[in-house]
N, C-alpha and C positions, 0 to 999 in steps of 0.2 A: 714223293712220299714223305709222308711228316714223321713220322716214326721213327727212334734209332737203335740200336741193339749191337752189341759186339758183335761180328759177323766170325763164325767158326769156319774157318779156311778148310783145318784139316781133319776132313770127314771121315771114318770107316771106310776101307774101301770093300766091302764087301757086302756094303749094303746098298739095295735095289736104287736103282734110276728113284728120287724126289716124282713127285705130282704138285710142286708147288705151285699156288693159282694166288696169280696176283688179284687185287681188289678189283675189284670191278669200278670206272671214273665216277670218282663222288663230283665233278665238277656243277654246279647247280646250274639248269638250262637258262641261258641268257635272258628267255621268253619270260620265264618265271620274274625273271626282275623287272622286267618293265612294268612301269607305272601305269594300269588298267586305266581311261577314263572317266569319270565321273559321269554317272548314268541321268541322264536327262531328267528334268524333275515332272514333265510333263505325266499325269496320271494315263494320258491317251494312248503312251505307245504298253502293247503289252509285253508279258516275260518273254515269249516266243519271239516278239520284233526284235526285244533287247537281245535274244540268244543269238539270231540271225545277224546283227550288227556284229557284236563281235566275234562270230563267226567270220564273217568279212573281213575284221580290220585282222584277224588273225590267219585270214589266205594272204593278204596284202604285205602283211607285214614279215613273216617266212621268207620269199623269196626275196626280199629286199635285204633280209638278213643275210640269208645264203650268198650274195652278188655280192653285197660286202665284205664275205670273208673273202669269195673267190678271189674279187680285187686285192685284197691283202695278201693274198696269198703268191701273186703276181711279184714280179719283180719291176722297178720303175721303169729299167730299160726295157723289160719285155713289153709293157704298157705303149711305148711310145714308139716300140718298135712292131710295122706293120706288117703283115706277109707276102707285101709287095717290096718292102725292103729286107728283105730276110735274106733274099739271095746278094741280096750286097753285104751286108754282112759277114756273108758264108766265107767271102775271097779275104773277108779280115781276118780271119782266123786260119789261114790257111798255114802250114806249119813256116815256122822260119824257115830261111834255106843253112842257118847255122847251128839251127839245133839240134843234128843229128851228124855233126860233121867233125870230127877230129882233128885240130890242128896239129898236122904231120909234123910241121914241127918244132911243136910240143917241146920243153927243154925238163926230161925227166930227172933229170940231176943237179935243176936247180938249187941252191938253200930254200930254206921256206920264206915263203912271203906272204902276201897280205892279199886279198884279193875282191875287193867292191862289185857288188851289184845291188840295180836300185831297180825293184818291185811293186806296181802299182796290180793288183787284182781287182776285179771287175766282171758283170754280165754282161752277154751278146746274145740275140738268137740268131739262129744258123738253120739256113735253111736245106733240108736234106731232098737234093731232084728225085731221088733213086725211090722213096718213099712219100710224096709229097706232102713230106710235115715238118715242121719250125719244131728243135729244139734248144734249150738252153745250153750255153757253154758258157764254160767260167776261163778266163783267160787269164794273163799274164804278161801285161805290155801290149796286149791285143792280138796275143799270137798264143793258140793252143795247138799240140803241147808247146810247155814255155821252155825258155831259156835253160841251153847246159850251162853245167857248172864244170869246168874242167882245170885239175888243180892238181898236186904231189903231196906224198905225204907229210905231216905236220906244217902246211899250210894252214895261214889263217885268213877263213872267209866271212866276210863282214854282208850280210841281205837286207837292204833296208826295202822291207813289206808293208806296202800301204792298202790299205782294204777301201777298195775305191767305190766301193758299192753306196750308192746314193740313197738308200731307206732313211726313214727317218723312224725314230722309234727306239725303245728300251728291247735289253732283253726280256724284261719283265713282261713289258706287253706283251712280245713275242710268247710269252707263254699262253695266252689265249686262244692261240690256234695249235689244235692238235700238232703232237709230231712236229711241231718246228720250231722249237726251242734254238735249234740249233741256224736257223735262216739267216739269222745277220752276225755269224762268228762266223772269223775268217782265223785261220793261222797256218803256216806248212810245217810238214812233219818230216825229219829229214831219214829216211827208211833207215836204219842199219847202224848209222852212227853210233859210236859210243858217247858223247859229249861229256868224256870226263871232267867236273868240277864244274856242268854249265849242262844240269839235267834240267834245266828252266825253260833251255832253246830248244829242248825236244820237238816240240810243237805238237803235242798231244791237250787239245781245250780239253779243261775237264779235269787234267790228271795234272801237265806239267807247266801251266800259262792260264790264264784269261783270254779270251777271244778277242781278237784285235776288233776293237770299236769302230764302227764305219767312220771314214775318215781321218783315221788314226793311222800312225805307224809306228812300227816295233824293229828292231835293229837285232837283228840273229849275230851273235859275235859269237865265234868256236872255232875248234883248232881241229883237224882231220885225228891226228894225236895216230898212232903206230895205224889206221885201217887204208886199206889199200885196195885196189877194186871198180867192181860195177854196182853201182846201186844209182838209188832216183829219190827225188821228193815230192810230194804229194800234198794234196788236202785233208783237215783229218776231221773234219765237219761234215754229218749229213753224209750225204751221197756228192760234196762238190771234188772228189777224184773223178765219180765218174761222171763228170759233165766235163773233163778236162783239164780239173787243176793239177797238174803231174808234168816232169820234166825230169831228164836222166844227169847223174852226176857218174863223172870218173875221176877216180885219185887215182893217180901213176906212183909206182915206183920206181928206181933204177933197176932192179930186179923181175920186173914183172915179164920179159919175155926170156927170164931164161937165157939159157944157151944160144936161143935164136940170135942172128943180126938182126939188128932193127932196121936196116935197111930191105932187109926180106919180110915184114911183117905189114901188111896192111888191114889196119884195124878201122873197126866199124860198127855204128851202132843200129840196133834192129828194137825198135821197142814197140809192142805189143798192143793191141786194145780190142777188145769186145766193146760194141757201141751200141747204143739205142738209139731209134731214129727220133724218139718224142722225150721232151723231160723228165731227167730222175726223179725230180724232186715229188712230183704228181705219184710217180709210180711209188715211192717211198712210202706216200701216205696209204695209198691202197693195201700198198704189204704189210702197216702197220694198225691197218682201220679195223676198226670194231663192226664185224658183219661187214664190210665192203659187198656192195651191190654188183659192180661190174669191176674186175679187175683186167688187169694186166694182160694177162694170162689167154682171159677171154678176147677181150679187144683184137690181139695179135694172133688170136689160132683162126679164125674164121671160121670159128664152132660157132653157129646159131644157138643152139641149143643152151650153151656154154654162158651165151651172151646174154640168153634171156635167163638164165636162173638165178636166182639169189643166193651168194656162198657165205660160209660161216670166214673163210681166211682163203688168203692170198699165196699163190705160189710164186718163187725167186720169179722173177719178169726175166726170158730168157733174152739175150741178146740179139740184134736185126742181122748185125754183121761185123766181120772182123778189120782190121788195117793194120799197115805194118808203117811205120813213122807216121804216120796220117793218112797215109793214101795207102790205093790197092783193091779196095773192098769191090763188090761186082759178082758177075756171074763167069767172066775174061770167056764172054764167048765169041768177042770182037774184039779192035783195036781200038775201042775209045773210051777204054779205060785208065784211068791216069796213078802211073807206080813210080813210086820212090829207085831211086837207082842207084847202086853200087859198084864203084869205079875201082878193080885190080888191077895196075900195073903188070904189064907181063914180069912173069918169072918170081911174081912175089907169092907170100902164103896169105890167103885170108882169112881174117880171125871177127867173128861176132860178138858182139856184148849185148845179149839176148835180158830185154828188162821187158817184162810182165808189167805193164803198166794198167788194164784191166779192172775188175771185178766178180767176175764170178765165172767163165767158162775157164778152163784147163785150153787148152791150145797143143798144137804138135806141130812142131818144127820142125824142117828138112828143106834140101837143096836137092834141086835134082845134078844128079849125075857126082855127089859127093858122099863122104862119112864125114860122120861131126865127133872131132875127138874134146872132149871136155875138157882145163885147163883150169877152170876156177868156178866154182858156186859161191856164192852168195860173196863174194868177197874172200873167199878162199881158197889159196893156190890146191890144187886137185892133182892125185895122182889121174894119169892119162887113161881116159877112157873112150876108144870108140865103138861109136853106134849111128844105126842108121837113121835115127831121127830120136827127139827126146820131149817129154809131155812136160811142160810148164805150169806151174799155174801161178794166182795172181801173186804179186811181189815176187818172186824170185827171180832169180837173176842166173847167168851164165853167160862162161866166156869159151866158144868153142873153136877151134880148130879146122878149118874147112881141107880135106883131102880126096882129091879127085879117084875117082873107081874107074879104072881101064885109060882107056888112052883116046876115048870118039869124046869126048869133051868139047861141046861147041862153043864159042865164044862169048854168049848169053844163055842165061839159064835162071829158072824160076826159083824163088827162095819162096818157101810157103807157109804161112799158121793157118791151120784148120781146129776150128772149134770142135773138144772134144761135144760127145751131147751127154755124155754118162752123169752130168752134174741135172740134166732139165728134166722139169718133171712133165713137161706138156711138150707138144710139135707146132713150133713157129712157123706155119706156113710159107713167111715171106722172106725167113731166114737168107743172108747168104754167106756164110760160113766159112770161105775163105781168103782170105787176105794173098796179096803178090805183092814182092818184090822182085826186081830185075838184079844179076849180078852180070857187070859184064868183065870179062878175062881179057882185059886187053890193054894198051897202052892208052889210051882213048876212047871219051865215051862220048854219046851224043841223044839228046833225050828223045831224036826224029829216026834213031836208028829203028830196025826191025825187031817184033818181039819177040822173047823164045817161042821156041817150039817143044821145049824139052820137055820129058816127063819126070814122074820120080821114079827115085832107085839108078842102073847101071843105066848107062845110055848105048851101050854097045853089047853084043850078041855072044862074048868071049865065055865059054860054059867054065873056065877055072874061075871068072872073075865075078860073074853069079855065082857062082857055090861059095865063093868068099864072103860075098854079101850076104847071104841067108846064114852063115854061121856067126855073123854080129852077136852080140848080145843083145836081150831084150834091155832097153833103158831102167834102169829101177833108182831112182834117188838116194834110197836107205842104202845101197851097197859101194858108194862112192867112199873115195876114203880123202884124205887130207895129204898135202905132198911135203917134202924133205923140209926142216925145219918149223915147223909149226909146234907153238906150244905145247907140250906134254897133258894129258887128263889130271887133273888134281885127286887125290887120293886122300881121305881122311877117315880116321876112325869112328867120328861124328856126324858124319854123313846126315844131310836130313832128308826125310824122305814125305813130301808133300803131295797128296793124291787131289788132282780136279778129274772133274766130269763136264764134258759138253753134254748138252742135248737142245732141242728144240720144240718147244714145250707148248701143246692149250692151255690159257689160262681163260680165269673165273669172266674174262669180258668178252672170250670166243674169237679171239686172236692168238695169234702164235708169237712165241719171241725165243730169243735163245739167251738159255742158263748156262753159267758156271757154275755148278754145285748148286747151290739153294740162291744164286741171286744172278739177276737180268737186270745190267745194267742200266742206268740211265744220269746224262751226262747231267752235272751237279748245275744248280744256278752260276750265272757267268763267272759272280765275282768268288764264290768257291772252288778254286781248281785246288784238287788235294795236294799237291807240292807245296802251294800256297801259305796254305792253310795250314801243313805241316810247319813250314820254317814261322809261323808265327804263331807257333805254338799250342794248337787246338788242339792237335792229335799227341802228339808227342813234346817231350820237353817241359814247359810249365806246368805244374801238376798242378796250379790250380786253376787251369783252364782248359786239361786236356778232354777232350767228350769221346765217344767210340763214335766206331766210324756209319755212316748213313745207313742207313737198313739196304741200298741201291748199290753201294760199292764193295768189292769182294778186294779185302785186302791182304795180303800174306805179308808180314811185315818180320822180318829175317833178320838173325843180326850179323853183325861186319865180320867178311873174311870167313864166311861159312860156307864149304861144299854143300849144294842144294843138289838134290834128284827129285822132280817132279815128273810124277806119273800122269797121264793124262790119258783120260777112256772118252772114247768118241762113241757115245750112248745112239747115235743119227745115225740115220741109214744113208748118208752120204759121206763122200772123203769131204774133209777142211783143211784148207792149207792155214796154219797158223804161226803168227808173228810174235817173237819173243826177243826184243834186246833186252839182254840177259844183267846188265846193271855191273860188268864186267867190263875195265876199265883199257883192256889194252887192244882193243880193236878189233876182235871176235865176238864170235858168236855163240850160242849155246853147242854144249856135243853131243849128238845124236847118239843115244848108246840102245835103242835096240826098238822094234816094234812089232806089233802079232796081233792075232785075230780074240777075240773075247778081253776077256780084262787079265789085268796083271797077275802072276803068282810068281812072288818070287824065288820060289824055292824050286820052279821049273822052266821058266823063262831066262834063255840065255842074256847075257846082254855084253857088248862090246866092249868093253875097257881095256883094248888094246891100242887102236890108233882108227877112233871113230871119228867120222867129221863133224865139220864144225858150221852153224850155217844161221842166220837169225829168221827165216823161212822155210816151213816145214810140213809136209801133207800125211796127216793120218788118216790111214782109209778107215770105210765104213764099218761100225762096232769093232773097232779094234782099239788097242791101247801102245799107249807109246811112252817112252822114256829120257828124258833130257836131264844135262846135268850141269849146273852152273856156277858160277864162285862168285861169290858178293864184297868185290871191291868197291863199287862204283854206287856213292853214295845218290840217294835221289826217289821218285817214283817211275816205274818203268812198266808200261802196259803189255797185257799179255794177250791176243784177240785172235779171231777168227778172219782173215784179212778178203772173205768174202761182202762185198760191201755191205749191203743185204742184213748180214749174219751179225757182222759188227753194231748197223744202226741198230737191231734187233735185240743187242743187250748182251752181244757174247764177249764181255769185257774181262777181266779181271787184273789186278796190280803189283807189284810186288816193289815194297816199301824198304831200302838201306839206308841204316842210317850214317850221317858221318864221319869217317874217324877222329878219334879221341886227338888230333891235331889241324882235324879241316874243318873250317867255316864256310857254309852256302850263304852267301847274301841276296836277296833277290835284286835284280837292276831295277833301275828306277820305272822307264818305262811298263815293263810288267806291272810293278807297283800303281801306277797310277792308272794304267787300264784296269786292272781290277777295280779300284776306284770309281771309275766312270761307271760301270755297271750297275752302282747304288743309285745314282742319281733317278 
């Protein structure tokens, strides 16, 4: 969009859901440019022969344009990679065997130190047997998921990310094909961090960096600074998370188990994924096409009907199947299913670090024959909660507790995600929705041993110990609280109080996208990433260079050391989990202070301001409005999104702009510098 205009953050909240309908693409048809031939001078041929000629050179010349995007649209590896070699492929991407594995022993009370990893990102296709279709995955050293990061608090970790993708081409070019602006930015996004004084590393293209140049590499230098926990990082381009670019991080503290001995804790990680069997990127463009012909939707229901009609828009592409570290997925109605396995030591307790690695289904996790007592969200030590299973969805995190129910406990036993379906709006016939893991209870494991048999819930017939199990609590997120020592709620007389709106919107081109108040996002040209642009003065700072900000970008720009309460009304008729690092400097997250059905009143809507948790992922359900409240230490831009992948490409963006304190200086690194630069070229 060429246009610019102040953008008004803070709307009425009392007035109705917008109808705003973007423009409809002025981009002029390629067709139209081509240079017509010069019409024979012969007086013999007539107007009718001349119409029928290029009528002709006009079928000819369509499909040759079409092949040519398609091929663009192609990635070089996928080009050269056939689907006779697809299944060699598949075994390259098969997950490491260290990246979901915990080094016991881990020295959690180290001093801080320094901690290198070198990064080359890259395409593969992968071939899926279960489905027989090749899709794209974006790797990591040639291993998806990639590499953990495993570290203690106020460590410093150093990621040299090389973007190995072999395209040749501008992003400028890249804007010539629909919807893929974003095909040749690479960068990761590290979920939850604070990156106090180095909101440049965020890895948000767009808002906090330039997209690393194919070719190119960029050097992530940050320090963990006070956050402790489970989180993970990701791709924040496109749809390439969910092709695979995701991998889990843990920071340790000396503190983090508590009272436990750490020689009775056996920890472990469980991270999540809703998968497609065929590329996002394809799917992407359907969700975002103008009248798409055949979607997603269709293709995967084996509606004929469905197949054959022409739709105005595209619904969320639901997912084929679930895994649990990589593996798992299947019907488990035989033994030649291949599960990730977790090894307990007799006599120890085991604890999960449950990462939603995903896109868009909710999941529900459980063990059979245990309760999962809760211990930490989002990087937040939790007062103790148990329950007999807990619904996740994408980005969030937990760390639970695993406690045996009764005493028939057998030595192996099934750990389970089942895709919620409350989020799909169609029936994936080919669906298979749920994911295994193996745990086994023993001093020794062996991947040839026998598989459970167990089921969910109690494993044994004890009627005290069923009547205990059903008086669990149901799981509910909003009512977790925060555990001993955690930062106090900040309280001010000045409170501000900022109201957004989601919703998901028709517009004037008969596509759908999703709005923040009056604006749908859309990621800036490469070499304008707003952080950028801010520290050199465009937006802020030089007044004789400052402009307002793009007609596409929603910015709340906040000043230093201000208590923020943002309202949030979910206008859709679905829940969003959504993502807020809050610009908050000491290692937390936003505080959940309350949420309810219809929109906000404050003068009748309770809200928590006792000892509400704290969390940087968050799910508001359907037309309900929700309340978070944050403190603006942490100078920088900090994105605020719908962490539905979908939702996010979609446009469900918005930013919230701090500025420096009146003793801190942002310099951008050079590197960044000079990739924004490349992008002119």
């Amino acid at each position: 969009m060429s246009g610019r205009r102040h953008v008004s953050w803070a709307t009425d909240p009392e007035v109705e859901e917008h109808a705003l309908l973007l423009r409809a693409d002025e981009t002029a048809d390629p067709e139209s440019e081509r240079p017509r031939p010069a019409a024979p001078p012969s007086p013999r041929i007539s107007r009718r022969q001349r119409a029928y000629a290029y009528g002709a050179l006009f079928l000819v010349t369509i499909p040759l344009f079409l092949l040519f995007v398609i091929a663009l649209l192609r990635h070089p590896d996928e080009r050269a990679t056939s689907a006779g070699s697809a299944s060699a492929a598949a075994a390259a991407v098969l997950e490491h065997p260290d990246t979901f594995k915990l080094d016991a022993a881990f020295d959690r009370t180290a001093p801080p130190t320094t901690r290198v990893y070198r990064w080359t990102v890259s395409e593969v296709m992968m071939y899926e047997p279960g489905f027989g279709s090749n899709r794209t995955r974006v790797v990591v050293n040639g291993h998806s998921p990639g590499p953990l990061i495993q570290a203690n608090q106020h460590d410093r970790v150093v990621v040299y990310v090389t973007n190995g993708l072999k395209a040749e081409g501008t992003y400028e070019s890249s804007r010539y094909i629909p919807f893929y602006p974003h095909r040749w930015c690479r960068s990761i996004h590290w979920h939850g961090l604070p990156q106090p004084g180095t909101p440049f590393y965020d890895g948000t293209p767009g808002v906090t960096q330039c997209p690393i140049p194919p070719g190119q590499t960029l050097v992530y230098n940050f320090t963990f600074g006070d956050f402790n926990g489970t989180t993970w990082w990701h791709g924040h381009s496109g749809v390439q998370h969910t092709e695979g670019l995701v991998g889990p991080i843990v920071v340790h503290s000396p503190t983090e188990y508590g009272s436990d001995a750490r020689s009775k804790i056996s920890d472990h990680i469980i991270t999540i994924t809703d998968n497609y069997a065929d590329s996002a990127k394809p799917m992407l463009v359907d969700y975002l096409a103008v009248c798409a012909v055949l979607s997603y939707a269709a293709r995967s229901s084996n509606n004929v009907a469905a197949q054959s009609t022409p739709i105005e828009t595209t619904d969320e592409p639901v997912p084929d199947f679930a895994q649990i570290n990589g593996a798992g997925a299947g019907g488990h109605e035989d033994d030649r299913g291949v599960y990730d396995e977790v090894s307990v030591p007799k006599g120890w307790t085991p604890t999960l670090r449950l990462i939603h690695a995903g896109s868009f289904a909710p999941m529900r996790i459980s063990v059979d024959g245990h309760a999962l007592t809760i211990v930490e969200t989002d990087g937040t030590p939790t007062e103790h909660v148990q329950v007999r299973d807990l619904l996740i969805w994408p980005a969030q995190r937990y760390r639970v507790r695993l406690d045996p129910v009764g005493t028939a406990v057998p030595q192996a036993v099934w750990v389970r995600a089942h895709m919620e379906d409350s989020a799909f709006s169609y029936d994936n016939l080919r669906q298979q929705p749920e994911a295994r893991a193996i745990m086994r209870l023993s001093s020794s494991s062996s991947s040839g041993a026998s598989r459970p048999t167990s089921h969910p819930g109690p494993l044994d017939q004890d009627k005290a110990v069923n009547d205990w199990w059903a008086r669990l609590p149901h799981f509910d997120e909003w009512t977790l609280h925060p555990g001993a020592g955690m930062q106090a709620l900040p309280t001010s007389h000045d409170t501000l109080t900022v109201p957004f709106k989601f919703s998901i919107q028709r517009t004037s081109a008969r596509n759908w996208r999703s709005f923040m108040n009056n604006t749908s996002w859309e990621i800036p040209p490469a070499r304008d990433a707003m952080l950028v642009a801010d520290l050199a003065g465009i937006y802020r700072g030089d007044p004789l260079r400052v402009k307002s900000y793009p007609v596409d970008q929603l910015v709340a720009a906040i000043p230093r050391d201000h208590v923020v309460d943002f309202v949030i009304t979910n206008l859709d008729d679905g829940d969003h989990p959504f993502h807020f690092r809050d610009g908050c400097r000491h290692g937390y997250a936003p505080w959940l202070l309350g949420h309810g059905k219809g929109r906000f009143r404050s003068y009748v809507n309770h809200l928590d301001t006792t000892n509400p948790i704290r969390r940087d992922t968050f799910t508001v359900p359907a037309r309900s409005w929700a309340v978070v409240r944050i403190l603006t230490d942490n100078a920088g831009y900090w994105a605020f999104h719908c962490h539905i992948s979908w939702h996010m490409a979609g446009g469900g963006i918005f930013q919230l702009a701090v500025p420096p304190a009146a003793n801190e200086t942002l310099t951008l690194p050079e590197d960044i510098v000079r990739h924004c630069r490349m992008w002119d070229k």
